[in-house]
PDB file of the backbone (N, CA, C, O) and the ligand in Angstrom, with CONECT records:
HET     ZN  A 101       1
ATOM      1  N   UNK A   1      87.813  73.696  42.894  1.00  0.00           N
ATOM      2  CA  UNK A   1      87.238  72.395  42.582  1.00  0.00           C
ATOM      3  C   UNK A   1      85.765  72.364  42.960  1.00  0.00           C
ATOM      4  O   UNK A   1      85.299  72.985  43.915  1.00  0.00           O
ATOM      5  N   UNK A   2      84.957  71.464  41.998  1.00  0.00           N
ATOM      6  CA  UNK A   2      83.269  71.519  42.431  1.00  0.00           C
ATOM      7  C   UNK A   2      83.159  70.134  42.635  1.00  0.00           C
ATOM      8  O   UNK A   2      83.783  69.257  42.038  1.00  0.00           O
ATOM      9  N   UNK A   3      82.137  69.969  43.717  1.00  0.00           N
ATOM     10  CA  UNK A   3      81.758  68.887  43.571  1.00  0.00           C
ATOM     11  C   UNK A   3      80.222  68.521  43.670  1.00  0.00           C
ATOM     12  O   UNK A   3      79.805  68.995  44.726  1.00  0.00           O
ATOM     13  N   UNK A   4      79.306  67.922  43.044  1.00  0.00           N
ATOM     14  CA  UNK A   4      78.063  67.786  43.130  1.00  0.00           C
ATOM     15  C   UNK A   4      77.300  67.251  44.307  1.00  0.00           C
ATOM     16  O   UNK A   4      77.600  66.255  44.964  1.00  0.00           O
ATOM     17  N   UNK A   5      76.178  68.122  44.498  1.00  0.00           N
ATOM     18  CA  UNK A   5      75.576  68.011  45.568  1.00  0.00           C
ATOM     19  C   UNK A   5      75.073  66.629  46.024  1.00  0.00           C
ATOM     20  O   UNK A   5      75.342  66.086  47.095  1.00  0.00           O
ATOM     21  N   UNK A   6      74.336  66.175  45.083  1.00  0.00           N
ATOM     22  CA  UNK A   6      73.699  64.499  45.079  1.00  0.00           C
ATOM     23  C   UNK A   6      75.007  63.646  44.712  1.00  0.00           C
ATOM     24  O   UNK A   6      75.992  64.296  44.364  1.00  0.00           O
ATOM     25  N   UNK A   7      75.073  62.710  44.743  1.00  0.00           N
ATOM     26  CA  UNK A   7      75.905  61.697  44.011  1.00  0.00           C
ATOM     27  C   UNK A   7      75.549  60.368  43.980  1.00  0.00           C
ATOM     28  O   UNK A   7      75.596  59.812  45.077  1.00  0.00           O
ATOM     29  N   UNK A   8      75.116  59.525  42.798  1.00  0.00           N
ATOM     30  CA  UNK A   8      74.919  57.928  43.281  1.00  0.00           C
ATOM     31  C   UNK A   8      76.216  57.230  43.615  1.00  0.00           C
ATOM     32  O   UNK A   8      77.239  57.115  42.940  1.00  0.00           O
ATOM     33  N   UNK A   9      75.976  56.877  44.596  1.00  0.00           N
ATOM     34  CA  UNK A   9      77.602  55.879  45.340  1.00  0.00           C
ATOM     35  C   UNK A   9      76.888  54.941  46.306  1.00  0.00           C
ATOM     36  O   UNK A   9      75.765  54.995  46.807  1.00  0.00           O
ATOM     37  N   UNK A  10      77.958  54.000  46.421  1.00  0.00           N
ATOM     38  CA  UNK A  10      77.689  52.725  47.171  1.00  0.00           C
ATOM     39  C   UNK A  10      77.989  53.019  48.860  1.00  0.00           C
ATOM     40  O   UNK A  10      78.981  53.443  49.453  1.00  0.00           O
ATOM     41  N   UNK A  11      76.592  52.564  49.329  1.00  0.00           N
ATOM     42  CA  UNK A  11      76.677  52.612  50.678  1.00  0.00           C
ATOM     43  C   UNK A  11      77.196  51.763  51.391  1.00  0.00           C
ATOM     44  O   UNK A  11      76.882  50.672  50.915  1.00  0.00           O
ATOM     45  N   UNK A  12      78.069  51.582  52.624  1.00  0.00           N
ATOM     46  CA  UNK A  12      78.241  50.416  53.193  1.00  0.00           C
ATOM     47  C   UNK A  12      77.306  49.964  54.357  1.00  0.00           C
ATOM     48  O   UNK A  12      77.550  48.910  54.943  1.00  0.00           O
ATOM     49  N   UNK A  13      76.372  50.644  54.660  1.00  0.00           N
ATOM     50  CA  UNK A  13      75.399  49.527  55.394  1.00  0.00           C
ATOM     51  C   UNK A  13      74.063  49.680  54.676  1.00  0.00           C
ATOM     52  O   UNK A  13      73.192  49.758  55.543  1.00  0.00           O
ATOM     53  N   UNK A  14      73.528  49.757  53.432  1.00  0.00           N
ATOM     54  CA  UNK A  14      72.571  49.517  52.363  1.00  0.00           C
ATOM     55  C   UNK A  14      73.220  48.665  52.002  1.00  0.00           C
ATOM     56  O   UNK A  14      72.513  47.735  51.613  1.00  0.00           O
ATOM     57  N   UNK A  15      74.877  48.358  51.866  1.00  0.00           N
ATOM     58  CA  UNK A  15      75.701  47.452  50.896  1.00  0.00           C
ATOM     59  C   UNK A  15      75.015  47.489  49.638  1.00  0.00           C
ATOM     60  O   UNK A  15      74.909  46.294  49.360  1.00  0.00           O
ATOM     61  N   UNK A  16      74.295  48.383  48.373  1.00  0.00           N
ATOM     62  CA  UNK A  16      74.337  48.892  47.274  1.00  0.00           C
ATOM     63  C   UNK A  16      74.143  50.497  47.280  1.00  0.00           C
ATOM     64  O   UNK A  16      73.906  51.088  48.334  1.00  0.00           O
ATOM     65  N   UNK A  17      74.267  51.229  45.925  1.00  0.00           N
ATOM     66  CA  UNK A  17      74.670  52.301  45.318  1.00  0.00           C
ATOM     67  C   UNK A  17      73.175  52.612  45.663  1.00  0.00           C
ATOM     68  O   UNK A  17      72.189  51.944  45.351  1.00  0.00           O
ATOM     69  N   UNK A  18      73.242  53.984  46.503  1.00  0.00           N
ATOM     70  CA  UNK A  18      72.050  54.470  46.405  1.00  0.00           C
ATOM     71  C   UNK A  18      72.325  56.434  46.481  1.00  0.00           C
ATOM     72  O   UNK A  18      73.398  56.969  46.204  1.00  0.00           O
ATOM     73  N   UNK A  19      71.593  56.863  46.733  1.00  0.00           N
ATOM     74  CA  UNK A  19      71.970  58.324  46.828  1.00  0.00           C
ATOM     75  C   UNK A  19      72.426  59.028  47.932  1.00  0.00           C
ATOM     76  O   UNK A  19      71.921  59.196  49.042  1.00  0.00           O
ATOM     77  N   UNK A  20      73.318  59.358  47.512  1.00  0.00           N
ATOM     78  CA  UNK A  20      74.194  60.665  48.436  1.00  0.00           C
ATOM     79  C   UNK A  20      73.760  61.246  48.763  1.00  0.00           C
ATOM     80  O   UNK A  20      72.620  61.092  48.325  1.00  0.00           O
ATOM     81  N   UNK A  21      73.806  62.615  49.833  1.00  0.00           N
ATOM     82  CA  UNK A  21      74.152  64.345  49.458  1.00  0.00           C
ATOM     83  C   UNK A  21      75.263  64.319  50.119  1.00  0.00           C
ATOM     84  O   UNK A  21      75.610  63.489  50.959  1.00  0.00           O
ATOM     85  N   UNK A  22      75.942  65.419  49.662  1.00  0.00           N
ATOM     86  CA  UNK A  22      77.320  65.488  49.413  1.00  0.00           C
ATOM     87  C   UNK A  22      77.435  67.100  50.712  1.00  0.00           C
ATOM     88  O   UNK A  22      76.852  68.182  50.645  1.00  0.00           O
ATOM     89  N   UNK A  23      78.216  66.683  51.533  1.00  0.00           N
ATOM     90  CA  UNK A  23      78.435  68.130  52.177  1.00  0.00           C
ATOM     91  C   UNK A  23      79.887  68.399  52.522  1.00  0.00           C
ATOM     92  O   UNK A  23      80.544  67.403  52.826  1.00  0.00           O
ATOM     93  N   UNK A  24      80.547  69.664  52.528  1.00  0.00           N
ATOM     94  CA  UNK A  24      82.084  69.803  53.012  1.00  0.00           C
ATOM     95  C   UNK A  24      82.173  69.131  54.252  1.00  0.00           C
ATOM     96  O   UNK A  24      81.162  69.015  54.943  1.00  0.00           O
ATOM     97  N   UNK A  25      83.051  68.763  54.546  1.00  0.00           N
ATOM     98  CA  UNK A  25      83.826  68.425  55.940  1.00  0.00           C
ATOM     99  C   UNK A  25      84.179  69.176  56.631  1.00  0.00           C
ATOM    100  O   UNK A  25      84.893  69.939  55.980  1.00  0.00           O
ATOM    101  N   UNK A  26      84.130  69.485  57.661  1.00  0.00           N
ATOM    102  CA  UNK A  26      84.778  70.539  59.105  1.00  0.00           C
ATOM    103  C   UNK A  26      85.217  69.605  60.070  1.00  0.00           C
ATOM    104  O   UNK A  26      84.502  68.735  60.567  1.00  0.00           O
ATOM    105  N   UNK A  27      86.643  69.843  60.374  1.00  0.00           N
ATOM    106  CA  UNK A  27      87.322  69.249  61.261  1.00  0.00           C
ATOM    107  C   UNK A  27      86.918  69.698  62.811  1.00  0.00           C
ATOM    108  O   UNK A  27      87.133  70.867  63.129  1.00  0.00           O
ATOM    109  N   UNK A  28      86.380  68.854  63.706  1.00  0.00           N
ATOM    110  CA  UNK A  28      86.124  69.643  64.762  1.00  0.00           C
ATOM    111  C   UNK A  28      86.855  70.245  65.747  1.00  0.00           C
ATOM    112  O   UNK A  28      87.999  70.689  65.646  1.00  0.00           O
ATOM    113  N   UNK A  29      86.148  70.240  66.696  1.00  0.00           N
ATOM    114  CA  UNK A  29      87.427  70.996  68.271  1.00  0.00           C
ATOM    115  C   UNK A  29      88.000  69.672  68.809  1.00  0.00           C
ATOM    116  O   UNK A  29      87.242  68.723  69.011  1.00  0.00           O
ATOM    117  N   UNK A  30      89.513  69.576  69.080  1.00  0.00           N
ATOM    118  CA  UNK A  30      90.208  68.573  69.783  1.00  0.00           C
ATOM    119  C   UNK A  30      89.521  68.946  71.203  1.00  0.00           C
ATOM    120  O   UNK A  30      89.050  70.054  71.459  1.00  0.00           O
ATOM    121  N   UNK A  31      89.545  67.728  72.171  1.00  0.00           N
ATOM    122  CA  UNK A  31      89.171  67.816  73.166  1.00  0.00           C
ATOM    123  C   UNK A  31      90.154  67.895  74.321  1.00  0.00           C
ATOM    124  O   UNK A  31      90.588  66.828  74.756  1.00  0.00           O
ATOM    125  N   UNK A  32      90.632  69.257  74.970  1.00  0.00           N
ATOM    126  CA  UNK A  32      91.978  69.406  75.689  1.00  0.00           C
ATOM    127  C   UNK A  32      92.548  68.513  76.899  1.00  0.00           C
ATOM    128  O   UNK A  32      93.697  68.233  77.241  1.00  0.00           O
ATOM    129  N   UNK A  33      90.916  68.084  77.558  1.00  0.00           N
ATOM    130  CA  UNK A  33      91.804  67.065  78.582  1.00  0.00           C
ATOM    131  C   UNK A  33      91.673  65.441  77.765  1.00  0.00           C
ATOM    132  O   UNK A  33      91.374  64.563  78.574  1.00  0.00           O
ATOM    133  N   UNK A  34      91.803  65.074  76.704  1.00  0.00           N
ATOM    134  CA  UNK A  34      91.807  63.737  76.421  1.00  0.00           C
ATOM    135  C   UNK A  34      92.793  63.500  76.625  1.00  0.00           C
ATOM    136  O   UNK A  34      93.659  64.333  76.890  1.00  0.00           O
ATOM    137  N   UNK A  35      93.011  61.874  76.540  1.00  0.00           N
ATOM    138  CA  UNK A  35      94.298  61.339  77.928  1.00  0.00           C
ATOM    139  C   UNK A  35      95.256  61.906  76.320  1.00  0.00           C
ATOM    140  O   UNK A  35      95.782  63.014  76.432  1.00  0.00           O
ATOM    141  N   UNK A  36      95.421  61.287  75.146  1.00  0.00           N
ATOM    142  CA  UNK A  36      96.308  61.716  73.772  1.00  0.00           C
ATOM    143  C   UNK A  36      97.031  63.001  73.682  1.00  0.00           C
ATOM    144  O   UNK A  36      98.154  63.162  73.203  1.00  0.00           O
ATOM    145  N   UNK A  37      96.017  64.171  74.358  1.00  0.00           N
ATOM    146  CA  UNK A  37      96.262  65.563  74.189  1.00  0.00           C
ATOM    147  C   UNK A  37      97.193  65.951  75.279  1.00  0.00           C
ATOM    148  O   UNK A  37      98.182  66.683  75.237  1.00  0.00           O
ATOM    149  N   UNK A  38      96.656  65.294  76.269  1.00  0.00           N
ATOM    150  CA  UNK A  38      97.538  65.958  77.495  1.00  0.00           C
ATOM    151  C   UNK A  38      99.055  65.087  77.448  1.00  0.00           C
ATOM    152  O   UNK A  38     100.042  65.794  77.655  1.00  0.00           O
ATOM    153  N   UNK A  39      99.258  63.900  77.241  1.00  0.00           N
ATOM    154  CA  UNK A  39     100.463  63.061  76.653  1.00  0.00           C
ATOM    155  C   UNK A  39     100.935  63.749  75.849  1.00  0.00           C
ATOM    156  O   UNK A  39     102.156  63.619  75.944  1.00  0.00           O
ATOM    157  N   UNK A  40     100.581  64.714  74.765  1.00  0.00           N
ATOM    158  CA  UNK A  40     101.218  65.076  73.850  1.00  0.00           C
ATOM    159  C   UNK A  40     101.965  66.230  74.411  1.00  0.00           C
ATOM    160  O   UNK A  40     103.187  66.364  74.357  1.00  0.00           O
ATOM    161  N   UNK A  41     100.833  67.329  75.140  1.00  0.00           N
ATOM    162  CA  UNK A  41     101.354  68.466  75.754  1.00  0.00           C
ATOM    163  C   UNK A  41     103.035  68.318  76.695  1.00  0.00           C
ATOM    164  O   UNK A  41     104.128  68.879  76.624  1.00  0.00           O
ATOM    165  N   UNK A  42     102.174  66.804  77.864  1.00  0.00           N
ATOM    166  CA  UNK A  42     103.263  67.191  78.204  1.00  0.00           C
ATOM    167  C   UNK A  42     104.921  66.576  77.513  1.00  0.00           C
ATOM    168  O   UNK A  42     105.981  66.741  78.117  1.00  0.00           O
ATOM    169  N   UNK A  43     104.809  65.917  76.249  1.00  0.00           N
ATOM    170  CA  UNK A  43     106.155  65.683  75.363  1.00  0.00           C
ATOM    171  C   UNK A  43     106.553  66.927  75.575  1.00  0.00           C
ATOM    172  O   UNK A  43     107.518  67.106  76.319  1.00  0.00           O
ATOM    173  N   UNK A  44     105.791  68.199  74.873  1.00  0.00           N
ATOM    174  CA  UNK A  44     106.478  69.067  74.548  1.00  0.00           C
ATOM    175  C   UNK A  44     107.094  70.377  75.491  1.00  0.00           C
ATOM    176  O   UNK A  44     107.805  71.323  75.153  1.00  0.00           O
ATOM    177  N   UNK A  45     106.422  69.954  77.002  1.00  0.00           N
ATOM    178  CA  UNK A  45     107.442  70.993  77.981  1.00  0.00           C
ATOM    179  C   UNK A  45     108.749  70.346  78.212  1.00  0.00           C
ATOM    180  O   UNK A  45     109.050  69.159  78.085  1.00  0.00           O
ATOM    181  N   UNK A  46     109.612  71.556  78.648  1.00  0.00           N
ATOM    182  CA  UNK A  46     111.030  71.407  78.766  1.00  0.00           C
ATOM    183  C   UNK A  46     111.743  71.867  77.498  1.00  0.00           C
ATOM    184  O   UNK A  46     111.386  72.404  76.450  1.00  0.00           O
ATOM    185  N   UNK A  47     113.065  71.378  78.091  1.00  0.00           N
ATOM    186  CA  UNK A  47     114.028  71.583  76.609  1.00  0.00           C
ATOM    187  C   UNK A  47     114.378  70.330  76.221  1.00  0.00           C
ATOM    188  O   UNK A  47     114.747  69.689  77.206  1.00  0.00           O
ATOM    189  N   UNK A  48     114.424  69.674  75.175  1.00  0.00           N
ATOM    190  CA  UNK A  48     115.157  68.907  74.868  1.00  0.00           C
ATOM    191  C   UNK A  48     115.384  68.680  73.045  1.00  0.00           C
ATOM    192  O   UNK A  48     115.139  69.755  72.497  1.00  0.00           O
ATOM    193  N   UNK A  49     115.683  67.846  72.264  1.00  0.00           N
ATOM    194  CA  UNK A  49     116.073  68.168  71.414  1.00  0.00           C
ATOM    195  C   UNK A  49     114.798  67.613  70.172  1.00  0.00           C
ATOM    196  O   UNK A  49     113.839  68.383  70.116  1.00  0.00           O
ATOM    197  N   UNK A  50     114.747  66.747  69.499  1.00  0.00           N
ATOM    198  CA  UNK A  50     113.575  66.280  68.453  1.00  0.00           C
ATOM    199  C   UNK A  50     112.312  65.845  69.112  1.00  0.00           C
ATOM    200  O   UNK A  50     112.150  64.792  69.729  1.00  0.00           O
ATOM    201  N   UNK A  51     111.552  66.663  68.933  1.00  0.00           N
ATOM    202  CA  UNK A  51     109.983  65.969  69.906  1.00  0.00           C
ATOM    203  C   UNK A  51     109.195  65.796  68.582  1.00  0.00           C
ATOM    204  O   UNK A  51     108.956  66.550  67.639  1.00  0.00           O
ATOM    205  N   UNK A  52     108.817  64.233  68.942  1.00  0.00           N
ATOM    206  CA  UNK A  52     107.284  64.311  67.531  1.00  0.00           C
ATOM    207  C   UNK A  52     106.294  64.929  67.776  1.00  0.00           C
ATOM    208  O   UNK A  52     105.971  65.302  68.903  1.00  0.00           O
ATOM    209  N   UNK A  53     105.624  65.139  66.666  1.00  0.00           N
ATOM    210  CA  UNK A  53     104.508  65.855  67.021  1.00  0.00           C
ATOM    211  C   UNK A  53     104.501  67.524  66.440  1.00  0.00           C
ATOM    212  O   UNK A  53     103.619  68.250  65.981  1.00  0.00           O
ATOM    213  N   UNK A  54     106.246  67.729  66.776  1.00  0.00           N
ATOM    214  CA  UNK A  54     106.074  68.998  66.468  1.00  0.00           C
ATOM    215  C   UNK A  54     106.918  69.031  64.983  1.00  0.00           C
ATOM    216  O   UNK A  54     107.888  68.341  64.668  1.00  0.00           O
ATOM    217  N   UNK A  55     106.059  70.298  64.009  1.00  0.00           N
ATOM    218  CA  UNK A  55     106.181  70.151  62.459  1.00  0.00           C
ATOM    219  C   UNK A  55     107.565  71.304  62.024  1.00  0.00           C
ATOM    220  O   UNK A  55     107.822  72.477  62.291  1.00  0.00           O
ATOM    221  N   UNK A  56     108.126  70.374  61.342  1.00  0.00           N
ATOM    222  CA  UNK A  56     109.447  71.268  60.570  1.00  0.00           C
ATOM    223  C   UNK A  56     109.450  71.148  59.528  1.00  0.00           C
ATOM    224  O   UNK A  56     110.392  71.574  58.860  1.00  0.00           O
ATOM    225  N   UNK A  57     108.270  70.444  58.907  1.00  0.00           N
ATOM    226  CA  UNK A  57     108.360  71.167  56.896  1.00  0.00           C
ATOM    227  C   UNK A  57     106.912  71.294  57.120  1.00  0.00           C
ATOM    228  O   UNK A  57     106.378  70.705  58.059  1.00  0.00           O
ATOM    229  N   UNK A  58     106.282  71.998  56.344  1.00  0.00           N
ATOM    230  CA  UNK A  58     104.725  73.043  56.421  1.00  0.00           C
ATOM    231  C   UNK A  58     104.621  72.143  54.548  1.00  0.00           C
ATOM    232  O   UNK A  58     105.408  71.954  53.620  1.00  0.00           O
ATOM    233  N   UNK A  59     103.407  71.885  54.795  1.00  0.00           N
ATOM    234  CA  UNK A  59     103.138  71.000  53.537  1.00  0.00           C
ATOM    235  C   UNK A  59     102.253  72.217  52.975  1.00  0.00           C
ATOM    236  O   UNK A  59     101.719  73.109  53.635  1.00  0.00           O
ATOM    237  N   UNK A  60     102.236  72.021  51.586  1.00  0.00           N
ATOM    238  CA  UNK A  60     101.212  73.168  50.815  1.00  0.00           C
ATOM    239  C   UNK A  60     100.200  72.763  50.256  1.00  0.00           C
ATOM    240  O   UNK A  60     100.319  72.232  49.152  1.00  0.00           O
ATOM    241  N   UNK A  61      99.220  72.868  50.718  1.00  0.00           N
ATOM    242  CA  UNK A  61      97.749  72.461  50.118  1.00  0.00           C
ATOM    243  C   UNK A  61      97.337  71.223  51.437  1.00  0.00           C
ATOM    244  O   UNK A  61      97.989  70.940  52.443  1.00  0.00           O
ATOM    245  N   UNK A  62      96.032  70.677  50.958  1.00  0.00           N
ATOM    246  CA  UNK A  62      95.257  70.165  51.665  1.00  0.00           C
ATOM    247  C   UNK A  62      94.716  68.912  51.397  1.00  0.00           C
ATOM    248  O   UNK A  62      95.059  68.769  50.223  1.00  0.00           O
ATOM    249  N   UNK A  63      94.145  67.983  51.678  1.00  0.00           N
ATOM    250  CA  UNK A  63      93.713  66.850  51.016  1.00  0.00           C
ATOM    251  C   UNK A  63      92.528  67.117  51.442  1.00  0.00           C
ATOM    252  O   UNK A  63      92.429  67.126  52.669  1.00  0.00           O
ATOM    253  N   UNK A  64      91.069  67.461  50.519  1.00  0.00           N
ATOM    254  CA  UNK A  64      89.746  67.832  50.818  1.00  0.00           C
ATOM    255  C   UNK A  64      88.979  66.527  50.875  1.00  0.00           C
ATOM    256  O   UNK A  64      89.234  65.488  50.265  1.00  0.00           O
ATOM    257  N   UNK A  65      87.997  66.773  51.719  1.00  0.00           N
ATOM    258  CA  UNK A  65      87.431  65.948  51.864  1.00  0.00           C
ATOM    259  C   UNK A  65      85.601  66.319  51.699  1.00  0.00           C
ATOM    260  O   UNK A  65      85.113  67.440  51.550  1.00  0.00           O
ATOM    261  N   UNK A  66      85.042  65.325  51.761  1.00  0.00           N
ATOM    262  CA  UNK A  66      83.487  65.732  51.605  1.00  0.00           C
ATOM    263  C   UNK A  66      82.409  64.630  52.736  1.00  0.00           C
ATOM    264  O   UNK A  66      82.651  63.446  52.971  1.00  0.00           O
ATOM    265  N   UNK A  67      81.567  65.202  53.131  1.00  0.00           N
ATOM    266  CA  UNK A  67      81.159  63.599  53.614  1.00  0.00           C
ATOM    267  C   UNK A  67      79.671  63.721  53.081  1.00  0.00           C
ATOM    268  O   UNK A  67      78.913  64.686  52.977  1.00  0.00           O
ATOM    269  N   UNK A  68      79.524  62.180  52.739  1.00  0.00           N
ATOM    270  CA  UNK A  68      78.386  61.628  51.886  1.00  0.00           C
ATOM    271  C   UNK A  68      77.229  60.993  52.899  1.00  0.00           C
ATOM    272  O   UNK A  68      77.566  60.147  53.727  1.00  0.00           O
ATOM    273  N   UNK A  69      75.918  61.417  52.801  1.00  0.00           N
ATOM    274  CA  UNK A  69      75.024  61.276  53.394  1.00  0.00           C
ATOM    275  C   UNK A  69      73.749  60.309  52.484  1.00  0.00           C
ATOM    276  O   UNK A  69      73.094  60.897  51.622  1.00  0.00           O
ATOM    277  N   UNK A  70      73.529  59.037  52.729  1.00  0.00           N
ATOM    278  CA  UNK A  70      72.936  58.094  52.901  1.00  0.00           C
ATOM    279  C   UNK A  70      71.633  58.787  53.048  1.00  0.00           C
ATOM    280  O   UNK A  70      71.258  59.481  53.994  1.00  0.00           O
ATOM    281  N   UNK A  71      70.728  58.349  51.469  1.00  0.00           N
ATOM    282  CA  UNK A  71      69.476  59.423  51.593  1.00  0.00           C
ATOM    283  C   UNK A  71      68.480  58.343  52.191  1.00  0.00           C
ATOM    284  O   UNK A  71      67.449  58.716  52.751  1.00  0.00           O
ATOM    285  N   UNK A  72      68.811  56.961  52.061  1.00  0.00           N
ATOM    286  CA  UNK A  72      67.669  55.661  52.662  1.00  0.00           C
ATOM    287  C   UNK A  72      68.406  55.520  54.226  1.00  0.00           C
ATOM    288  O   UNK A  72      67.460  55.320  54.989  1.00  0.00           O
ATOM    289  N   UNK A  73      69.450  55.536  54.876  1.00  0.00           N
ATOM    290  CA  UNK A  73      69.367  54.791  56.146  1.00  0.00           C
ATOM    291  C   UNK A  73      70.018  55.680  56.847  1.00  0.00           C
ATOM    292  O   UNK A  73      70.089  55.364  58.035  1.00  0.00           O
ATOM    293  N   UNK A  74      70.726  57.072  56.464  1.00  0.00           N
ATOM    294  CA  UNK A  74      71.164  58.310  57.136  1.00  0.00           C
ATOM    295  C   UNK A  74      72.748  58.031  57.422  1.00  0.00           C
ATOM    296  O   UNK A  74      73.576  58.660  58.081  1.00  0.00           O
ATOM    297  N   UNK A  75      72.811  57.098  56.828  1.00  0.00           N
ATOM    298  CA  UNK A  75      74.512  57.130  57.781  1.00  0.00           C
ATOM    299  C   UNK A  75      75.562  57.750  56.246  1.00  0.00           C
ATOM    300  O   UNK A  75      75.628  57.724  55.017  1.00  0.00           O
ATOM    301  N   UNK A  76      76.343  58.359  57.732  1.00  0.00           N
ATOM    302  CA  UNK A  76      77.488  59.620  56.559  1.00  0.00           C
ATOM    303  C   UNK A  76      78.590  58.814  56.471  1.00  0.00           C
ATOM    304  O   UNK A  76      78.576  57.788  57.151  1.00  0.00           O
ATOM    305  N   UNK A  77      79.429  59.020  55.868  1.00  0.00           N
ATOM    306  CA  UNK A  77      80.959  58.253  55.214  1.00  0.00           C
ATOM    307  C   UNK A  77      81.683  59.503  54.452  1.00  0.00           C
ATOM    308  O   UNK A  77      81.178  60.308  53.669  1.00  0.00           O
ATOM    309  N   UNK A  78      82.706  59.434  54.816  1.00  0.00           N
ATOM    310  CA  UNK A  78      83.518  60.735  54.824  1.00  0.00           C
ATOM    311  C   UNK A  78      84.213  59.858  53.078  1.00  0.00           C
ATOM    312  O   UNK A  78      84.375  58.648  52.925  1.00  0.00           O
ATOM    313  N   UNK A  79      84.464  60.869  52.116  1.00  0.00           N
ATOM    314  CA  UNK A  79      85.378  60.758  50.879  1.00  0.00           C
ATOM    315  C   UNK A  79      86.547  62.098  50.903  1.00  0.00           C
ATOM    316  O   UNK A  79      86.443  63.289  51.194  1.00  0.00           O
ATOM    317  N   UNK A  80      87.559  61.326  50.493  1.00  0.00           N
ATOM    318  CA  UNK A  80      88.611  62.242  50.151  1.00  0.00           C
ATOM    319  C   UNK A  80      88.518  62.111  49.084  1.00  0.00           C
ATOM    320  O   UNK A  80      88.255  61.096  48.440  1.00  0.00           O
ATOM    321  N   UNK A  81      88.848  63.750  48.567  1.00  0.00           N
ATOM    322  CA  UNK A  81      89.217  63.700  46.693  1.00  0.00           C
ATOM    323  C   UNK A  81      90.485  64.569  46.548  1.00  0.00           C
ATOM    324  O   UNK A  81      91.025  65.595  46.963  1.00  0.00           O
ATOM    325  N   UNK A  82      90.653  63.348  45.555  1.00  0.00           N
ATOM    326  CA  UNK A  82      92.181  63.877  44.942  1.00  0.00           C
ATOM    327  C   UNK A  82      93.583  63.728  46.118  1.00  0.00           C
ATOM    328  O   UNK A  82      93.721  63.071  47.149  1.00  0.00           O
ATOM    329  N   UNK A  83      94.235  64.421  45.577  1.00  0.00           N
ATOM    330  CA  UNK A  83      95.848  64.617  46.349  1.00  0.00           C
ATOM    331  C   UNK A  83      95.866  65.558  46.907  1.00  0.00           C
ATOM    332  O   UNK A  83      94.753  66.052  47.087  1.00  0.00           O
ATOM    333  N   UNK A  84      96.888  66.208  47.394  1.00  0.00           N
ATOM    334  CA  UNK A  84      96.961  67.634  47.885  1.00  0.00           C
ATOM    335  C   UNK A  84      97.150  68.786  47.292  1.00  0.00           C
ATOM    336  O   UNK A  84      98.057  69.059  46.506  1.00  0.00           O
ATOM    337  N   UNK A  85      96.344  69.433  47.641  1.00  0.00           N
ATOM    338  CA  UNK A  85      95.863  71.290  46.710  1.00  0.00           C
ATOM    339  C   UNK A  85      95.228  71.971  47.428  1.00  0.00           C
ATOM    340  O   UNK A  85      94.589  71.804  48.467  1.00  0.00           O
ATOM    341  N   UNK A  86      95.565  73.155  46.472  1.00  0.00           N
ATOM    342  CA  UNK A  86      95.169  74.538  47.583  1.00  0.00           C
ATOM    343  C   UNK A  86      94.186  75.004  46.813  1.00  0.00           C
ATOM    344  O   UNK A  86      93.889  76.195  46.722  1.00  0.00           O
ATOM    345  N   UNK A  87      93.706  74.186  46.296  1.00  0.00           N
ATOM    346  CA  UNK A  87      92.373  75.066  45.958  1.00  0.00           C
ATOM    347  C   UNK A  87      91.274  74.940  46.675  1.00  0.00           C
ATOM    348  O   UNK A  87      91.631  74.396  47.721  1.00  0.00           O
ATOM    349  N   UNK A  88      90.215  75.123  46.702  1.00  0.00           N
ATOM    350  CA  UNK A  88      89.582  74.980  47.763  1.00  0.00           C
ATOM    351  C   UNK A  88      88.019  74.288  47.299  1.00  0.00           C
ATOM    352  O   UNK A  88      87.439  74.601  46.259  1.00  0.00           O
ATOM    353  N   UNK A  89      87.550  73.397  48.203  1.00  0.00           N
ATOM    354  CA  UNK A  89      86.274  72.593  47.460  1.00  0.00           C
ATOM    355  C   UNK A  89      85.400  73.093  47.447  1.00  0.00           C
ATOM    356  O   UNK A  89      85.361  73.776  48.471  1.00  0.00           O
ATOM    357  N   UNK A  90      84.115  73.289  46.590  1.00  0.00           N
ATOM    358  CA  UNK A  90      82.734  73.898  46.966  1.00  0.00           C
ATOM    359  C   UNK A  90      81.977  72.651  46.443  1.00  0.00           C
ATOM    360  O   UNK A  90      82.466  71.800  45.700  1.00  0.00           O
ATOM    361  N   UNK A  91      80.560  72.663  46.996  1.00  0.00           N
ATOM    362  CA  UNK A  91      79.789  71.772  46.732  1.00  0.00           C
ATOM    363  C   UNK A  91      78.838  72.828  46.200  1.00  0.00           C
ATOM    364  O   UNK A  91      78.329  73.685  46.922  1.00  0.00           O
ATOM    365  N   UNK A  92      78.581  72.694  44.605  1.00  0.00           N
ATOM    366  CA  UNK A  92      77.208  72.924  43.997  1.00  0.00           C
ATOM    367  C   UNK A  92      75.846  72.983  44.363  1.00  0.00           C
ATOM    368  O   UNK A  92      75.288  72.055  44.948  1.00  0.00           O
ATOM    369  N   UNK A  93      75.461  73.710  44.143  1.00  0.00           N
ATOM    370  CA  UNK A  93      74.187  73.777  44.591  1.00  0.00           C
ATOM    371  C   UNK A  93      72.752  73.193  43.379  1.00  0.00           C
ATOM    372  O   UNK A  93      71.535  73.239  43.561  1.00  0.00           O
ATOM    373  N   UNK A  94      73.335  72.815  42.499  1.00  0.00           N
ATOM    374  CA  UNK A  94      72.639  73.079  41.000  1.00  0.00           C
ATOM    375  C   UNK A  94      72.040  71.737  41.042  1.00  0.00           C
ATOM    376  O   UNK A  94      71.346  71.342  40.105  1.00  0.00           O
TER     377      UNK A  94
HETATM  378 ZN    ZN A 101      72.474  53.571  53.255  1.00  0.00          ZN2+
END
């Protein structure tokens, strides 16, 4: 899948359509002692029987995302496109 580098879209703090640039998304590093992470960790010591959190169907593909950069006031806003697929997004350079 391509997606274009510029894009005109509506900003929400310009509150009108002004110009994009368009860059992939990277999910960052979880942070190990946040109070969420360590709650979660410790669900999962011991034995016991259904713990959330942990995954027993593996989904196929991805829901891509892009985030859009505000060329008048700088602020980014993340877009998802499409459903889930394994193809993989590139942003154009053209
Ligand atoms: Zn803006």
């Amino acid at each position: 899948m391509k997606y274009p580098a510029s894009v005109n879209t509506y900003c929400p703090k310009c509150r009108k359509h002004t110009k994009h640039k368009a860059k992939l998304y990277s999910k960052g590093n979880a942070r190990t002692m946040a109070w969420g992470q360590l709650k979660h960790a410790r669900k999962l010591v011991g034995y016991k029987g259904k713990v959330a959190g942990e995954k027993s169907v593996k989904k196929l593909g991805k829901r891509n995302k892009v985030v859009l950069e505000c060329s008048v006031c700088k602020k980014k806003h993340e877009r998802t496109i499409g459903t889930r697929t394994r193809k993989k997004l590139e942003v154009t350079t053209a």
